[in-house]
Structure formats: structure tokens, C-alpha cells
C-alpha positions as CSV (number, residue, x, y, z in Angstrom):
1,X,0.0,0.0,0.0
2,X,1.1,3.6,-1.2
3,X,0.4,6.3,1.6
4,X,1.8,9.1,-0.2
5,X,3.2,10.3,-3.1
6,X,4.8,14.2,-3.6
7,X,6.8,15.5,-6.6
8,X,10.5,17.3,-6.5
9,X,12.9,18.2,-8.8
10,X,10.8,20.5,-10.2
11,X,8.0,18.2,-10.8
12,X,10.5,15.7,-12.8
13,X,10.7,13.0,-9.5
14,X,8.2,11.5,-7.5
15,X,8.6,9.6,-4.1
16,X,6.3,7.9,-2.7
17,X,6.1,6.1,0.9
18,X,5.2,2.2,1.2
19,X,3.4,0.2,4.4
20,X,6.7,-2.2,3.2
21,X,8.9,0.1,5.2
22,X,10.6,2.0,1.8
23,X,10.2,5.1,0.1
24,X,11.0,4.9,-3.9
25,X,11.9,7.5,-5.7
26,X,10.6,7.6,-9.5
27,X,11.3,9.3,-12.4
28,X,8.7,11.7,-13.2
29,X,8.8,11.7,-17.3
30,X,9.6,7.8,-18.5
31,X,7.6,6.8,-14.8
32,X,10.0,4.0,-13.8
33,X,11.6,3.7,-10.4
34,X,15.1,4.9,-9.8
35,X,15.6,3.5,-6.5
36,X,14.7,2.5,-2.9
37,X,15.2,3.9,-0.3
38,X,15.1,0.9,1.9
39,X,16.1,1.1,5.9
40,X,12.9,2.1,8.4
41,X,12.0,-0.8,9.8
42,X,7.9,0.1,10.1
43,X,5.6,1.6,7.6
44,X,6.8,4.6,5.9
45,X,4.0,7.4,6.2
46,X,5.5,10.2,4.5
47,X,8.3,11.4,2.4
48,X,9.5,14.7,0.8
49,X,12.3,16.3,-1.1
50,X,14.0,19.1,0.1
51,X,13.6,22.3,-1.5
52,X,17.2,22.0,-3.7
53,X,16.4,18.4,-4.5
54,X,19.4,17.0,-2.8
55,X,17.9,15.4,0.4
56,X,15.0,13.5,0.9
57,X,13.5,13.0,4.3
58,X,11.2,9.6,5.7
59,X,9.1,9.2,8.5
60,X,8.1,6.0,9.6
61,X,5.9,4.0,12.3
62,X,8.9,2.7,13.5
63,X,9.6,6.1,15.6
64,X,12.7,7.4,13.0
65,X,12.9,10.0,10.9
66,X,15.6,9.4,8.3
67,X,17.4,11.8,5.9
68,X,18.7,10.6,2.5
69,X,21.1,11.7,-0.3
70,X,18.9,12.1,-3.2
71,X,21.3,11.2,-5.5
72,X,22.4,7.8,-4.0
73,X,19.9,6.8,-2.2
74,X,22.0,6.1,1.0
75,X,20.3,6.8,4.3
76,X,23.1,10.0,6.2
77,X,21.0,11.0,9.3
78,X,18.7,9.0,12.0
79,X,16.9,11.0,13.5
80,X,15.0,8.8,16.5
81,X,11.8,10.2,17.7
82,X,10.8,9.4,21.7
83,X,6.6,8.2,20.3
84,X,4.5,5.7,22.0
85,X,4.1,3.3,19.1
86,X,1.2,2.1,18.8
């Protein structure tokens, strides 16, 4: 299941956020996937570019907020979050 999908890159990339625990990022003009973003180890709720399209950020049930270079795909900040989980 998808739970959210946002453009970046100027509306040429997409990533959307998966109950699998990974975001995947996709290109927006041939629509095929570029990569996953694979790491969180609960369903990923959200996901977003940053506003230069050179960091994406996660957030997942699994209390963690991630940060990932947009061009490789590799996770460079965990950022844990103190929730209840439910």
C-alpha cells in the first residue's frame, strides 16, 4: 500500500512512501523507479524532497525520521523520535 506520493525536482521525481517500510523515488517523465530507499523498519508514512532536491527526508511507524542523499539513495542522518508506538 502507497500512503503518499509528492513531486521534486521541479515536478521531474516522485517519491512515494510504502506500508513495506521503503520510500521509492521515481522518475517523473519515463515513470520508472530509480531507487529505494530501503532502511525504516515500520511503515513509511511520509516522504519529501528538500527544497534544492538534494535530500530526501522519511518518517516511519517505527519512531525514526531518516534523511537521505537524493542522489544515491543512502540513508546519512537518524533522527529517533521518543513516540509511543502504537
Amino acid at each position: 500500500q502507497v500512503n503518499s506520493v509528492v513531486f521534486g525536482l521541479g515536478n521531474r521525481a516522485l517519491v512515494s512512501a510504502a506500508n513495506d517500510g521503503t520510500a521509492q523515488v521515481w522518475c517523473a517523465i519515463g515513470w520508472e523507479r530509480e531507487k529505494t530507499l530501503v532502511g525504516h523498519t515500520g511503515t513509511v508514512r511520509c516522504a519529501a524532497f528538500d527544497a534544492k532536491g538534494q535530500q530526501l527526508v522519511t518518517a516511519s511507524d517505527d519512531g525514526s525520521i531518516r534523511l537521505w542523499n537524493a542522489e544515491d539513495g543512502k540513508c546519512t542522518r537518524i533522527l529517533a523520535a521518543d513516540l509511543p508506538r502504537p
